[in-house]
DRENPA-3360 file (N, C-alpha, C; in nm, 2 decimals, always signed):
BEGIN
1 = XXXXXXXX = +10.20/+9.21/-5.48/+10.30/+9.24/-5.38/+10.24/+9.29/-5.25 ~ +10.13/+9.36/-5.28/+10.09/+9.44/-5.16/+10.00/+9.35/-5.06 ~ +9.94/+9.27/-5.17/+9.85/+9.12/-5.07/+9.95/+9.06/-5.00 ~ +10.12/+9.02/-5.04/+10.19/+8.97/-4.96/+10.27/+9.06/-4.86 ~ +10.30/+9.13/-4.85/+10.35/+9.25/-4.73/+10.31/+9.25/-4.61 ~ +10.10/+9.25/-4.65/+10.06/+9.27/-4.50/+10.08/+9.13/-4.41 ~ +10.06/+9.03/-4.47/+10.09/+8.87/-4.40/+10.23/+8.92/-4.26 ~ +10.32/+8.93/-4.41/+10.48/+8.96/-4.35/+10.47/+9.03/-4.23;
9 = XXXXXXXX = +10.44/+9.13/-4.24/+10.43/+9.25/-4.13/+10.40/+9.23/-4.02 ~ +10.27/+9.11/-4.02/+10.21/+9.12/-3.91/+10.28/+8.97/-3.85 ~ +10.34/+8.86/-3.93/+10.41/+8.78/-3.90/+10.55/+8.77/-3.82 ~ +10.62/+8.92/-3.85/+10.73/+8.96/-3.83/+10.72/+9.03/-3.67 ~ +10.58/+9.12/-3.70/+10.56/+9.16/-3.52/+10.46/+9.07/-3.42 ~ +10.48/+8.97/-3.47/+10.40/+8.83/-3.38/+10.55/+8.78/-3.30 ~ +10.63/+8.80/-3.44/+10.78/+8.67/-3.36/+10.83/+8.77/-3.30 ~ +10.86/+8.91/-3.32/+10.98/+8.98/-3.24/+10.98/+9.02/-3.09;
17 = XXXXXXXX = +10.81/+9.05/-3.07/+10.77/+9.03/-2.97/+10.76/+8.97/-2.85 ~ +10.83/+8.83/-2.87/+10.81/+8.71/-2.76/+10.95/+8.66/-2.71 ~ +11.01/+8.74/-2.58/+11.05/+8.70/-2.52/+11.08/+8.60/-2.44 ~ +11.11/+8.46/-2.50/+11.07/+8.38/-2.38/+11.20/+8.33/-2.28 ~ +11.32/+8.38/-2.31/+11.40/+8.38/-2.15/+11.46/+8.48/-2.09 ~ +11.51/+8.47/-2.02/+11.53/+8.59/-1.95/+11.67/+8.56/-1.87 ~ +11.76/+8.69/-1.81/+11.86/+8.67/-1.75/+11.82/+8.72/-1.57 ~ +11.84/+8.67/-1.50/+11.85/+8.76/-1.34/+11.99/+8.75/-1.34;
25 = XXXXXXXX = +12.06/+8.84/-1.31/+12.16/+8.92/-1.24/+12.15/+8.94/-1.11 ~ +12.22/+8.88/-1.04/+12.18/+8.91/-0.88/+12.30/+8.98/-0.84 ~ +12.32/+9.03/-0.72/+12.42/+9.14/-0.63/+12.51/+9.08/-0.64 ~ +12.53/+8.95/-0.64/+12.70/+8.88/-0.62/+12.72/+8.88/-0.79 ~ +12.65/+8.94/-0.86/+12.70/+8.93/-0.99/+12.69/+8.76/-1.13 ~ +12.60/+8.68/-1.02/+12.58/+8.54/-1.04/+12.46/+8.61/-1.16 ~ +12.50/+8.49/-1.27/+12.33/+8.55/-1.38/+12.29/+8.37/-1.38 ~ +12.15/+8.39/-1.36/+12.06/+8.29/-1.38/+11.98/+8.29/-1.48;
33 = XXXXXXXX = +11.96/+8.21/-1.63/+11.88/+8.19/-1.72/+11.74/+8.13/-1.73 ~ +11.64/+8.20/-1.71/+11.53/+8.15/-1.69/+11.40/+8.09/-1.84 ~ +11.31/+8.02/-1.81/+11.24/+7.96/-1.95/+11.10/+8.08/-1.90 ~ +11.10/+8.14/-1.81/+10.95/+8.21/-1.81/+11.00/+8.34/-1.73 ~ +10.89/+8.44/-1.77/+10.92/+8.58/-1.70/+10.93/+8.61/-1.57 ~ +11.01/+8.61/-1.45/+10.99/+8.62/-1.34/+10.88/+8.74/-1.29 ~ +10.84/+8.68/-1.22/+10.71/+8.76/-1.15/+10.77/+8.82/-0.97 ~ +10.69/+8.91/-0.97/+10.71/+8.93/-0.85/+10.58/+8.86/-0.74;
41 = XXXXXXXX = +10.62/+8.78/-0.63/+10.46/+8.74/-0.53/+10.38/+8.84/-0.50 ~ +10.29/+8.79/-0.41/+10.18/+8.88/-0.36/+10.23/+8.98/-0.25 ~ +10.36/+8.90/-0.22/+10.39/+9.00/-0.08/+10.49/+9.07/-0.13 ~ +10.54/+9.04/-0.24/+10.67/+9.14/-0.29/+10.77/+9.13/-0.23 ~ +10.80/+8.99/-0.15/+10.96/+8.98/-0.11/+11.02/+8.88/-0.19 ~ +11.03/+8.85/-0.31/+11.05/+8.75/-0.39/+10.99/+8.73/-0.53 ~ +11.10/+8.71/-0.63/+11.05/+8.68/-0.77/+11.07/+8.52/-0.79 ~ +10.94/+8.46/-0.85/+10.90/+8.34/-0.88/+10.94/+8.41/-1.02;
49 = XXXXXXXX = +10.95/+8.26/-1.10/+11.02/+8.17/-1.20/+11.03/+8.05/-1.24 ~ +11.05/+8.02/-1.35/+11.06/+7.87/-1.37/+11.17/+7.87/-1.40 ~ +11.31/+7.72/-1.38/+11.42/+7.79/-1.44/+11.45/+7.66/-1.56 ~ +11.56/+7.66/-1.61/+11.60/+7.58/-1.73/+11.56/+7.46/-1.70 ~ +11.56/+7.37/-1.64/+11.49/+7.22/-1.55/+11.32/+7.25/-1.58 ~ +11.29/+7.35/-1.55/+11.16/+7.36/-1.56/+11.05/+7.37/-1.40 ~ +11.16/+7.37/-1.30/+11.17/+7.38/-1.19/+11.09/+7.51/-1.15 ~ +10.98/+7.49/-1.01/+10.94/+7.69/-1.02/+11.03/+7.69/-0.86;
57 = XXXXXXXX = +11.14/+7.82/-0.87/+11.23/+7.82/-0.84/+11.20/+8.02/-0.78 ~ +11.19/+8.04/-0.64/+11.18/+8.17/-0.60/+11.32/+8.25/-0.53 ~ +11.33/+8.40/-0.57/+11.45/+8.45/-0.50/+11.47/+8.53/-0.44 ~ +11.51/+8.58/-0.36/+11.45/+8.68/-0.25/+11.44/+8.83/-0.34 ~ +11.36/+8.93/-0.34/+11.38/+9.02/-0.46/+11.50/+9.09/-0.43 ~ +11.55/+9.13/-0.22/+11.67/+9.22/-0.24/+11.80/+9.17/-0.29 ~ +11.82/+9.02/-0.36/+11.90/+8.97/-0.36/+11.90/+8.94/-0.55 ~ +11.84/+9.05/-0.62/+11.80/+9.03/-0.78/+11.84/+9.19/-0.77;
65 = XXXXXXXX = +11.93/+9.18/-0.87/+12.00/+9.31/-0.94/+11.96/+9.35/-1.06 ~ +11.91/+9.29/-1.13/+11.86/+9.31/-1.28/+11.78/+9.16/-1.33 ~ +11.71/+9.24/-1.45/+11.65/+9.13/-1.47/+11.60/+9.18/-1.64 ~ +11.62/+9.08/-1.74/+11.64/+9.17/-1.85/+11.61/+9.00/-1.96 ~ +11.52/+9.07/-2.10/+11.56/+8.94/-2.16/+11.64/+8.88/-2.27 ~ +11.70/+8.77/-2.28/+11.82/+8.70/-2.31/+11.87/+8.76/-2.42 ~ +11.74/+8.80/-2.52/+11.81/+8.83/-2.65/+11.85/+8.97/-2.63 ~ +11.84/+9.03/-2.52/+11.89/+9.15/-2.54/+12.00/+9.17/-2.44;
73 = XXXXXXXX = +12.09/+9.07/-2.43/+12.24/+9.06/-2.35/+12.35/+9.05/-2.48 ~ +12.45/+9.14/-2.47/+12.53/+9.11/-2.56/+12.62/+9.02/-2.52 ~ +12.73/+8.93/-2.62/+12.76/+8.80/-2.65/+12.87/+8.87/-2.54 ~ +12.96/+8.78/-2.47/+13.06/+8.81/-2.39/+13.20/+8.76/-2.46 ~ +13.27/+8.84/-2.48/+13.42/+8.86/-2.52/+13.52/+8.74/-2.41 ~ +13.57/+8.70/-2.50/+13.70/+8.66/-2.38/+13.81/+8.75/-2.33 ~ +13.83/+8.73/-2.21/+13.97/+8.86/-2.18/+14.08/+8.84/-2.24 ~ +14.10/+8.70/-2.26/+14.25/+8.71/-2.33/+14.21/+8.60/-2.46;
81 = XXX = +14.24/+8.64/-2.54/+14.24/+8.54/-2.65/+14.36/+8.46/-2.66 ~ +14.30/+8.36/-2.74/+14.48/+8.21/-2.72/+14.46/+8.27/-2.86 ~ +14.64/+8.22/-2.90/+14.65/+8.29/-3.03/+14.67/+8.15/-3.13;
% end
């Protein structure tokens, strides 16, 4: 049992670890889903990205409100449910 545990363990903190999309939230409240971690440039007025197309796609930074990844956005509710 013990030979199989350590496999698991270290199997389990390989996958939990990897974030691979992400949400930007911008000021107008617009969220963009991205396939790679946005970065910020060299000059720091803009975060580079790739986006769902696979496109590398940059946004001005004062115009990024949050930036957070996918699996950790909770599911969105409908305001009114049909009955």
């Amino acid at each position: 049992m013990k030979k199989l545990a350590f496999p698991i363990l270290v199997a389990l903190l390989l996958f939990t670890g990897c974030a691979r999309h992400y949400r930007i939230t911008l000021t107008n409240n617009h969220v963009i889903t991205t396939t790679s971690k946005p970065k910020l440039n060299k000059d720091g007025d803009a975060f580079v990205f790739k986006d769902r197309t696979g496109r590398l796609m940059a946004l001005p930074a004062g115009s990024v409100k949050q930036i957070e990844p996918a699996s950790h956005t909770p599911t969105e509710e409908p305001m009114f449910k049909p009955k």
